[in-house]
N, C-alpha and C positions, 0 to 999 in steps of 0.2 A: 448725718448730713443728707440733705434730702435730694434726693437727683433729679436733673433737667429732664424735663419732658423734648422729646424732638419733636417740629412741626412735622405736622403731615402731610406726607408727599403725595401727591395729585397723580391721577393717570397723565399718560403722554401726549392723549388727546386735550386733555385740559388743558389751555393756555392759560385763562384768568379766571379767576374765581375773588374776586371781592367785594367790599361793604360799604357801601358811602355812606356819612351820616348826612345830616340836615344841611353842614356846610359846607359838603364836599368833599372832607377828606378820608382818605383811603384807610381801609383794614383788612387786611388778608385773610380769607376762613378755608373751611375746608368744604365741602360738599354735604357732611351731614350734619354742618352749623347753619347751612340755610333755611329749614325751616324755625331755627331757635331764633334767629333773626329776625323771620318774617313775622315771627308769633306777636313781638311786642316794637307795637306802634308807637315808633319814637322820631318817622321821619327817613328811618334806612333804607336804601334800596341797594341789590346785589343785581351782580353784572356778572355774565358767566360766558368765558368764549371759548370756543371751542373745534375743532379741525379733525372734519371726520369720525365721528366718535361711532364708537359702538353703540351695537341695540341697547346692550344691558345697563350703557350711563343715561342715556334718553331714558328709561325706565325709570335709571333712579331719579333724574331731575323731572321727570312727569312727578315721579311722589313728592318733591321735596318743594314745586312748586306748584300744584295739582294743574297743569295742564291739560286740552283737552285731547283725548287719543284718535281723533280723525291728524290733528296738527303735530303729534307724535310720526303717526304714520308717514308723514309731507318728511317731516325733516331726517329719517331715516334711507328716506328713496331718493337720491337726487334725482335729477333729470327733470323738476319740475317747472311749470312754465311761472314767470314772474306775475305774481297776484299779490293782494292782502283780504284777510280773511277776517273776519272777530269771532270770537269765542266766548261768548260772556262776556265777562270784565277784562279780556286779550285780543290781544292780536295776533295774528301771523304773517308775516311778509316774509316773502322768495324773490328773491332777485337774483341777476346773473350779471357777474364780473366779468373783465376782461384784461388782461396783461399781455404785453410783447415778450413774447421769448424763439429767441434764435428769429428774428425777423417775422414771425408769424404770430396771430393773436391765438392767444388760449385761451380756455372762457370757464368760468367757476361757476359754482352760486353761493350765494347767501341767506340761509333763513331766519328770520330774529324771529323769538318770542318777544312781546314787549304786554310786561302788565303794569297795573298802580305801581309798584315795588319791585320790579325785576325786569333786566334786559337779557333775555340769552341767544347770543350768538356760535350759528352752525355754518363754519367755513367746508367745500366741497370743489373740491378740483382745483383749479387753478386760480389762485385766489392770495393777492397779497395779506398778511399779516395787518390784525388790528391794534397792534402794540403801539404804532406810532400816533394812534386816533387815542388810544384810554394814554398815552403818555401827554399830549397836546392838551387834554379838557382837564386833566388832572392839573396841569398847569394854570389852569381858570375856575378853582372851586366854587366861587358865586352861582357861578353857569351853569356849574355841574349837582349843585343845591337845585337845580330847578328838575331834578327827578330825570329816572330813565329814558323819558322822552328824550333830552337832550341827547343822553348818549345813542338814541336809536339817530336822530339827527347825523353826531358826527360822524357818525359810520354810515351812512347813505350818501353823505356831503364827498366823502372819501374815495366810495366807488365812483360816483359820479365825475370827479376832477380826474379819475384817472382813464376816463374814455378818452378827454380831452386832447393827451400826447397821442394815443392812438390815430386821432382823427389827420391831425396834422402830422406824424407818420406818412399817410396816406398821400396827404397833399403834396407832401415833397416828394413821395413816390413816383407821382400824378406828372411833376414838375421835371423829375428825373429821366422820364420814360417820352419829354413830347416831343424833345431829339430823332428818338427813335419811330416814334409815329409821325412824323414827316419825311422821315428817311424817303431817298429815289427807290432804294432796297425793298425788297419786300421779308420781314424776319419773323420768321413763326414764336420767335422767346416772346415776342412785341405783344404780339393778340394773346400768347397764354400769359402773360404778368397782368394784361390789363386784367383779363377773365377772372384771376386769384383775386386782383385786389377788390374786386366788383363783385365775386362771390364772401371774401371775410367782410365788408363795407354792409354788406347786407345780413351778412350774422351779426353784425357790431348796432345793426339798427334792430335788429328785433330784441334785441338787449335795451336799448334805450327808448324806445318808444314804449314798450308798457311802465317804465320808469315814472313817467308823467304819470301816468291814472294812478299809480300810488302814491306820489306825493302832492298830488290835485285830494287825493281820499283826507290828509295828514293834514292838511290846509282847513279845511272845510267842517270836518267831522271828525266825531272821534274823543269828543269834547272832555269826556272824563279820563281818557290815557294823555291827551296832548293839551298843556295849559296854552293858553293863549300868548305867552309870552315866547314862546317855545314854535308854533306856531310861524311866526316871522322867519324862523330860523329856516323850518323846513319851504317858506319861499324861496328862500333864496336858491335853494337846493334844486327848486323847482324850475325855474328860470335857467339858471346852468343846466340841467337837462334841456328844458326847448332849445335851450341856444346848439347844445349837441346835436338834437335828435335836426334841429335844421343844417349844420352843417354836413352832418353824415346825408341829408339827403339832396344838397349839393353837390358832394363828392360824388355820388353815384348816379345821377343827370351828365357831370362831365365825365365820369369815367361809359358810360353810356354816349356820350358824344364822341368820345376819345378811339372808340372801339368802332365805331359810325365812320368816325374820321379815316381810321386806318381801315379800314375794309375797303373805302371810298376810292381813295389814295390806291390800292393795289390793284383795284378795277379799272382804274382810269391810267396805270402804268401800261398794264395788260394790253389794253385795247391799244393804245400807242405804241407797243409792240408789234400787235398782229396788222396795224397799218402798213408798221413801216416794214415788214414782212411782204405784206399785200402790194405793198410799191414795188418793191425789188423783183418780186413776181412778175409785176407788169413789165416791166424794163423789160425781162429774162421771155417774156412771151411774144411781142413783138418780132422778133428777128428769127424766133423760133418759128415763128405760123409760118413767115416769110420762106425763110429756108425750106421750110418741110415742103414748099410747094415745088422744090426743084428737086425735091429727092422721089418724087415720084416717077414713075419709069413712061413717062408721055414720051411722043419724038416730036409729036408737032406744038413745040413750046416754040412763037416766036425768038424769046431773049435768049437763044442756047445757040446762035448763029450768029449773033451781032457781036461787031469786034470788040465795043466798050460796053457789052452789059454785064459785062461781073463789075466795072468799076463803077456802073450806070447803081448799081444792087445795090452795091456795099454802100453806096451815099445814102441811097435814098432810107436803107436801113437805119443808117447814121443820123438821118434825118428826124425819122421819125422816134428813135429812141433816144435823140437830144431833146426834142418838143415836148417827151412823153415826162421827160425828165425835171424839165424845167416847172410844167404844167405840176407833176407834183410837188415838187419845193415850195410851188408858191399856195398850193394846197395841204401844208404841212404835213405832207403823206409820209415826206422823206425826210 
């Protein structure tokens, strides 16, 4: 009796590794069936994603799909800034993600390989799972018949949709906090939340504005990796990015405005402070000058002889610290 072969189990970096034929449908290989695969032109292309991987699997998928070693080097370093690059009959695109966790944005990247016959994707940092994207097109084999382009599509379409919650995140942030920037209060939490969200809104846009030049590139050119039908798709992709990259630069005009506002607001509390400060003063100084002039050690002060000039004093004091009184109230001093 002849015994079972077990499939072969994949590094842990490896998330996907498989085969699509001409109509879509799915075959699972292993890493050193890709090039038995690529060999014979039948229509296959392999899809390979992947999450932090080691040097030594980049190696081997440079052999297996002769990739080129400058695009090697990109995808082994992240930190790199979002481009697309060709290589021969390749491409390289970098991009950078971003996810909500614990209230704060994290930010990933993404590099895909995309050639005639092969998609490989290299997930880096913070970076949701493409399981739900090869699960979705897997769903629609017709679509997924139209070659790796697509699936570079649905994984660009993917990051892209999920700037979106971020954005509107913000805006209820935005909405949450204008309570507090009209506050009478002056509150220091106020100016640093807005500063955070004005500082992640601007890492969230350098993320999405080079997004455009790469899908403006995928539009336009490229003609022999992206058919034309394929094409349309990556429009649309494109359009959801300008629609983002304009509202992130909406939010950050008003959260600029908002910061404007409240700084404005706690100058102008201030100064209505040191007014009614300055009023109180006045009041307290009047009676004071007065006084002080009988505390000096004169003898020949006519009013220190006369029977009613302490009650002559005390009016005229009353007098002029009623008028002085008024005169501010109706100067909104007081």
């Amino acid at each position: 009796m002849r015994a079972m072969t077990e499939p072969a189990v994949l590094p842990a970096c490896v998330i996907n590794c498989a085969a699509y034929d001409r109509n879509g449908r799915r075959r699972d290989i292993t890493l050193d069936e890709i090039s038995d695969v690529l060999a014979v032109d039948d229509g296959t292309f392999v899809w390979v994603g992947l999450y932090e991987p080691e040097d030594t699997l980049l190696e081997k998928l440079q052999e297996e799909f002769g990739l080129h070693e400058l695009a090697i080097e990109d995808a082994l370093h992240a930190h790199q800034r979002p481009k697309i690059e060709a290589y021969g009959s390749s491409l390289f695109v970098a991009v950078h993600t971003a996810q909500l966790v614990d209230d704060k944005i994290r930010f990933g990247e993404t590099h895909a390989f995309l050639g005639p016959r092969y998609l490989v994707t290299v997930r880096h940092g913070a970076s949701l799972s493409y399981a739900p994207v090869r699960s979705r097109v897997e769903r629609e084999p017709e679509l997924l018949a139209l070659g790796p382009a697509y699936g570079m599509y649905a994984v660009l379409d993917y990051i892209v949709d999920n700037y979106q919650p971020i954005v509107e995140g913000f805006r209820d942030s935005l909405n949450a906090l204008e309570q507090d920037i009209f506050a009478e209060t002056f509150r220091r939490d106020t100016i640093v939340k807005l500063y955070e969200l004005k500082r992640e809104l601007t890492q969230l846009r350098l993320a999405v504005s080079p997004m455009q030049d790469i899908l403006a590139q995928l539009t336009r050119m490229h003609g022999g990796l992206v058919p034309d039908e394929v094409r349309l798709y990556f429009r649309d992709v494109l359009d959801h990015a300008m629609r983002v990259n304009e509202s992130t630069d909406t939010m950050r005009e008003m959260l600029t405005a908002a910061m404007s506002v409240n700084l404005s607001l706690v100058t102008v509390n201030q100064g209505e402070v040191v007014k009614k400060l300055a009023g109180w003063a006045a009041l307290l100084a009047a009676p004071t000058l007065i006084a002080s002039w009988y505390g000096m050690n004169f003898e020949n002060i006519p009013e220190l002889h006369g029977r009613y000039s302490y009650a002559i004093l005390v009016c005229v004091v009353g007098v002029v610290v009623i008028g002085l009184y008024r005169y501010l109230k109706k100067v909104r001093w007081l």
